[in-house]
BALOBA-1460 file (C-alpha; in Angstrom, 3 decimals):
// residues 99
<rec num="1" residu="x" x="-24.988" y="10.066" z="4.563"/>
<rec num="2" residu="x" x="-24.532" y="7.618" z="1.871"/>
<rec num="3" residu="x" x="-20.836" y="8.987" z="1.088"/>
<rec num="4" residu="x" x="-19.591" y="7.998" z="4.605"/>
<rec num="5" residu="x" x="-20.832" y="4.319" z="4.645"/>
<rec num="6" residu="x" x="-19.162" y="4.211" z="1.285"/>
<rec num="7" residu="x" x="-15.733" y="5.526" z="2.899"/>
<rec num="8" residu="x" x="-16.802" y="3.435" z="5.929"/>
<rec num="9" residu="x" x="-16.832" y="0.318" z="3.795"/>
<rec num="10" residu="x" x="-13.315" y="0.984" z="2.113"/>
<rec num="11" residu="x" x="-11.537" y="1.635" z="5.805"/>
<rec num="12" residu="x" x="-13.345" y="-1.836" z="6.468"/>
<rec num="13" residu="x" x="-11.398" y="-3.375" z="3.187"/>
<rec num="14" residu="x" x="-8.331" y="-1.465" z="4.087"/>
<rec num="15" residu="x" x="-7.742" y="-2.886" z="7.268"/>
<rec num="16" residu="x" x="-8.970" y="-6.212" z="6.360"/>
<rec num="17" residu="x" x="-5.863" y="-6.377" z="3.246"/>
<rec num="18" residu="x" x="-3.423" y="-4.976" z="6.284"/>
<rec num="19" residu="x" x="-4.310" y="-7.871" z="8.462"/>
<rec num="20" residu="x" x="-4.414" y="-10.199" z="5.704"/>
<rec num="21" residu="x" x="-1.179" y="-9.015" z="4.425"/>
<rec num="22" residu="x" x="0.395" y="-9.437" z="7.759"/>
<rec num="23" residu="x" x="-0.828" y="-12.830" z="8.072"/>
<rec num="24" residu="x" x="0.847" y="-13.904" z="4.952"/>
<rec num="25" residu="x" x="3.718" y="-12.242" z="6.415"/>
<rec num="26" residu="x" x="3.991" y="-14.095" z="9.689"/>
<rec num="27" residu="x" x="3.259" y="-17.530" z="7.491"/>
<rec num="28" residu="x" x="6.097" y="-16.210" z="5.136"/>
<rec num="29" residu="x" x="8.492" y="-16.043" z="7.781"/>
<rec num="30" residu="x" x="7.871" y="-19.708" z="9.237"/>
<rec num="31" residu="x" x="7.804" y="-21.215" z="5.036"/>
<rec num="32" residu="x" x="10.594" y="-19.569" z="4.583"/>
<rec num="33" residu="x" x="12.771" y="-18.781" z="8.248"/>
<rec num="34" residu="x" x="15.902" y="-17.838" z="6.155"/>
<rec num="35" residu="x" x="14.233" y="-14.483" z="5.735"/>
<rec num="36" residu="x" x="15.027" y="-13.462" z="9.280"/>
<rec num="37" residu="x" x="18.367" y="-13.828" z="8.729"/>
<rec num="38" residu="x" x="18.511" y="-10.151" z="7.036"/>
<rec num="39" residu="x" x="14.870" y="-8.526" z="7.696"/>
<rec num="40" residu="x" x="13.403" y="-8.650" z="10.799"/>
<rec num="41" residu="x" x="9.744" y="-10.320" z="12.025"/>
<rec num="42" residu="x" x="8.193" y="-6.816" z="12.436"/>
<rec num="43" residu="x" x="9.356" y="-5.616" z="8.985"/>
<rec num="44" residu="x" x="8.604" y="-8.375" z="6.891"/>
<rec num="45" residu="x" x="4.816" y="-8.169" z="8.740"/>
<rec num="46" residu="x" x="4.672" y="-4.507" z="8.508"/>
<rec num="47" residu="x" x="5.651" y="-4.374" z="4.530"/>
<rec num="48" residu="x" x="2.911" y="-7.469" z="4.108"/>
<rec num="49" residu="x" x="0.306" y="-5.431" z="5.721"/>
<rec num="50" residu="x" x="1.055" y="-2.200" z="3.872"/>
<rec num="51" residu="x" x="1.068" y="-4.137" z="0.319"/>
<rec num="52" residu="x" x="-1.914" y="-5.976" z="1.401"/>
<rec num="53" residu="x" x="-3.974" y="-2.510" z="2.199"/>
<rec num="54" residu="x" x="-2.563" y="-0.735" z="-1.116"/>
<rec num="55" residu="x" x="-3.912" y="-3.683" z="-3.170"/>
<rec num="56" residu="x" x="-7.376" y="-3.261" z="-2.243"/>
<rec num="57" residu="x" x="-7.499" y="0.304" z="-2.535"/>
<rec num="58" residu="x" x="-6.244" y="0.183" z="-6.028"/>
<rec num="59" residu="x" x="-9.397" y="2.122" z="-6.923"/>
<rec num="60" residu="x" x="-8.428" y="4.807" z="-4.731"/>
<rec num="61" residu="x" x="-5.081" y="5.118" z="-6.642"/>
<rec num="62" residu="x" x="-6.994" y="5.193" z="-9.903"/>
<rec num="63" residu="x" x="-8.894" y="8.054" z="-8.671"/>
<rec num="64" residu="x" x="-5.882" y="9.782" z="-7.816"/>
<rec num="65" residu="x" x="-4.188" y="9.487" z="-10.890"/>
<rec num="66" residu="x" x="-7.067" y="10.574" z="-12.965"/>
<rec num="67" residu="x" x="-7.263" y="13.509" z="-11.000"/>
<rec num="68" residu="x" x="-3.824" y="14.550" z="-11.895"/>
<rec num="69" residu="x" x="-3.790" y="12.942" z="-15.940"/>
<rec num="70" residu="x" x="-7.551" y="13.480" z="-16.582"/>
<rec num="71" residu="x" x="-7.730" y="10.988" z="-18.496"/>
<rec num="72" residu="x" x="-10.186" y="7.262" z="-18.900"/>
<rec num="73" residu="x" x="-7.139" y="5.215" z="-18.689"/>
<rec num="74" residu="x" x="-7.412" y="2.860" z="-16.009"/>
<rec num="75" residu="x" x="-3.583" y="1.611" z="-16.315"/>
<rec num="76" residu="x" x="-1.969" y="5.175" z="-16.645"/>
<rec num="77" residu="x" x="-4.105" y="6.221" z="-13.709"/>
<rec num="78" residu="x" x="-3.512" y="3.248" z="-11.855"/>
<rec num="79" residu="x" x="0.695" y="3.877" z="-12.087"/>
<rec num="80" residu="x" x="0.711" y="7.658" z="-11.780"/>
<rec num="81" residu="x" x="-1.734" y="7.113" z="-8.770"/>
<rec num="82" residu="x" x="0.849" y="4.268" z="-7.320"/>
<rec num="83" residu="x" x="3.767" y="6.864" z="-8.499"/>
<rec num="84" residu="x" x="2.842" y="9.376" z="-6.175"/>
<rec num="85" residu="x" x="3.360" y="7.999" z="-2.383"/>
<rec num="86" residu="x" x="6.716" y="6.546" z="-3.596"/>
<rec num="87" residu="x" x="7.821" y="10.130" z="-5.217"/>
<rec num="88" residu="x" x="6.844" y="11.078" z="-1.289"/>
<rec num="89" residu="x" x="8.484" y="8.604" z="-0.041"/>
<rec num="90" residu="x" x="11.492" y="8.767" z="-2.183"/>
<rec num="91" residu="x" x="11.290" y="12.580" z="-1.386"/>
<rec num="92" residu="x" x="11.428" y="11.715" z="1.970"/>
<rec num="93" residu="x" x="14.228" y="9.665" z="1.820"/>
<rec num="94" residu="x" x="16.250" y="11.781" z="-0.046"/>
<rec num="95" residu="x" x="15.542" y="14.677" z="2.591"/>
<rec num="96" residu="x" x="16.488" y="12.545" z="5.383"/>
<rec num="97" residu="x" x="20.361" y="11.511" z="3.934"/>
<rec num="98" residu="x" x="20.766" y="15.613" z="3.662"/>
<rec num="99" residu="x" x="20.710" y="16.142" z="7.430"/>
């Protein structure tokens, strides 16, 4: 039982970096108002949330990457963890320009 308040506690921190990421998005957009001008207000909140969520889970990426390097360390763990949803994503991407 203790596992799941532990994975209840980092789905707590998760969404608490998405919504603070979004609401430095929304303030970045009235500091800076030039930014809509080539992204729009849903992106710029959506990629503020999303980096706000990864950067308190960077333990989660550490695990990751230790699980594939097996190794103690923390910074080679931390950047193959981080390395492996943007090989997805760049995967993805790729994929999607073929058809």
């Amino acid at each position: 039982m203790s596992s799941f308040n532990q994975d209840n506690r980092k789905w707590i921190r998760q969404w608490v970096g998405a919504f603070a990421g979004g609401a430095i998005g929304w303030a970045i957009t009235y500091i800076f108002p030039g930014i809509l001008q080539h992204y729009s207000f849903t992106t710029i909140i959506l990629i503020c949330a999303a980096l706000g969520a990864a950067l308190v889970s960077l333990d989660g990426f550490i695990r990751a990457g230790a699980a594939l390097t097996r190794r103690d360390n923390r910074l080679l763990n931390l950047l193959v963890g981080m390395g492996i949803p943007l090989l997805l994503l760049g995967l993805l991407l790729w994929l999607s320009r073929l058809f």
